[in-house]
C-alpha positions in Angstrom: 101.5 -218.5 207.6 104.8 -216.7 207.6 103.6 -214.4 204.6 100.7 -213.1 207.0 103.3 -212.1 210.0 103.9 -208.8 208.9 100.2 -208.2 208.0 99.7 -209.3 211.8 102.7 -206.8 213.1 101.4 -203.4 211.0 97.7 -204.5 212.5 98.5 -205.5 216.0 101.1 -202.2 215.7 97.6 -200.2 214.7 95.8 -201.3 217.7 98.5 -200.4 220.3 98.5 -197.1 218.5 94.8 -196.5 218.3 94.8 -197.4 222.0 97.6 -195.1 223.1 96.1 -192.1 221.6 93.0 -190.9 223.4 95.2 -190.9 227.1 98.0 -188.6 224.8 94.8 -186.3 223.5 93.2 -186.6 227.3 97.3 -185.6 228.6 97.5 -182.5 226.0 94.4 -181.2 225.2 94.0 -178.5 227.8 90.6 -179.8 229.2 90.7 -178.9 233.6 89.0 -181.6 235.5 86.9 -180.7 238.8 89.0 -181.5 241.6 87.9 -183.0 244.7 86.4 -180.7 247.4 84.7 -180.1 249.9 80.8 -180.7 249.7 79.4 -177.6 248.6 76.7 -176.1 250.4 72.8 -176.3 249.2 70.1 -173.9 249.5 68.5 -176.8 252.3 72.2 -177.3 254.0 73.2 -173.6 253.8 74.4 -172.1 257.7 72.9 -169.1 258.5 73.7 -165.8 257.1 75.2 -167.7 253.9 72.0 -166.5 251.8 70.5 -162.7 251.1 67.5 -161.7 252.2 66.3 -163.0 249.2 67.5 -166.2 249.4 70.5 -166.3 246.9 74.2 -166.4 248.4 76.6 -163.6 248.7 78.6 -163.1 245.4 81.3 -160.9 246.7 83.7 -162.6 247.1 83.6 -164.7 244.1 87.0 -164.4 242.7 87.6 -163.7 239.2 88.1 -167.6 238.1 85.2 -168.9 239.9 83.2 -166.1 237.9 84.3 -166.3 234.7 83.6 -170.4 234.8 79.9 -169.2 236.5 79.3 -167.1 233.2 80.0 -170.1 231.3 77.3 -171.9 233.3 74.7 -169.0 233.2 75.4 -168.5 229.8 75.0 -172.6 228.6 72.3 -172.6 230.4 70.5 -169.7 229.2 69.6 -168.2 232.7 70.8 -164.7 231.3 70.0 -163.4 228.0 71.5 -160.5 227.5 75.4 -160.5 226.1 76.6 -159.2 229.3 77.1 -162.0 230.6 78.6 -164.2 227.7 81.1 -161.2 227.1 82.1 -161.0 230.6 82.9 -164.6 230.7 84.9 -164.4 227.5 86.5 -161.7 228.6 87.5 -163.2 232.2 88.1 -166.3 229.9 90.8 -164.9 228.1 93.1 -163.9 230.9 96.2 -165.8 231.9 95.6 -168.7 234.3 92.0 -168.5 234.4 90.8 -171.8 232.4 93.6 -173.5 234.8 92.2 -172.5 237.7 90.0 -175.1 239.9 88.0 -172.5 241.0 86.7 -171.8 236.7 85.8 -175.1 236.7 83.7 -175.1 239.5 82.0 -172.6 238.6 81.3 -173.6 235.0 79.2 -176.6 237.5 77.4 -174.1 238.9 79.3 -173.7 242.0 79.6 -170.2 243.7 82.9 -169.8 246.2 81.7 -168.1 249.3 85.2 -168.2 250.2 88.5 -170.2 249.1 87.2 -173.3 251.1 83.4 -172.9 251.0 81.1 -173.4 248.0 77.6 -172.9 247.3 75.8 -175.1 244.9 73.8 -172.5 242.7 71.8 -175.4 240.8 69.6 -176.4 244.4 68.4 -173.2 244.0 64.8 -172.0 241.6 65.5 -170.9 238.5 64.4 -167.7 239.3 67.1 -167.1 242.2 69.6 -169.0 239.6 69.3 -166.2 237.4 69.5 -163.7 240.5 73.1 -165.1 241.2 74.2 -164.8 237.4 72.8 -161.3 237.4 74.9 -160.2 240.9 77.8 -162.0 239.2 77.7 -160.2 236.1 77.6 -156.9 237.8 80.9 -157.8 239.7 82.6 -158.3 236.5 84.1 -154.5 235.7 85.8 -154.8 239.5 87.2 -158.2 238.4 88.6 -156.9 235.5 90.5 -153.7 236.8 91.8 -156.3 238.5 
């Protein structure tokens, strides 16, 4: 039995290892979370004046993170296909502090920030006026990055 103790040591040693490792990889490896926030708003819940005349909310004041995380989402899920907007999103990508920002990852959920407190759920909406949104985002993208 005693000639079996280290054999138990180096594998019980293994197994505290193997266990430790993902929450190290999860602490390191870059990957942002969505925060907690408030609800966003849907196209059924939106107040009025939040949506265009046809239909699609406002993207004006989308700021640079929250855009460059909504290419990401138009792009995955193929509601654009031109390179436009896969370029633009690389490009907003790339920038310091953009990947880190809350606001990217809502918007690689599909969430469009009306304002720094107010979101709009793009994915309630048809795919039609989904594609609208990515198309008004994209064309903001040479303002965002003069910026």
């Amino acid at each position: 039995m005693l000639k079996l103790r280290p054999v138990f040591l180096a594998l019980t040693g293994c197994l505290a290892l193997s266990a430790a490792l993902p929450q190290a990889r999860a602490a390191t490896s870059g990957v942002l979370t969505v925060p907690a926030g408030p609800a966003p708003m849907t196209a059924a819940t939106a107040a009025p004046g939040v949506l265009d005349y046809d239909g699609i909310p406002t993207v004006e004041h989308a700021s640079a993170e929250n855009v460059g995380g909504l290419m990401y989402y138009c792009d995955s899920h193929k509601l654009v296909t031109d390179t436009t907007v896969r370029s633009l999103g690389r490009q907003l990508a790339s920038r310091e502090g953009i990947r880190t920002n809350p606001a990217y990852a809502w918007g690689g959920q599909g969430r469009l920030m009306l304002s720094p407190t107010v979101m709009f759920d793009i994915t309630t909406l048809n795919r039609d006026q989904q594609e609208a949104v990515c198309s008004r985002s994209a064309l903001r993208g040479p303002a965002l990055l003069a910026q």
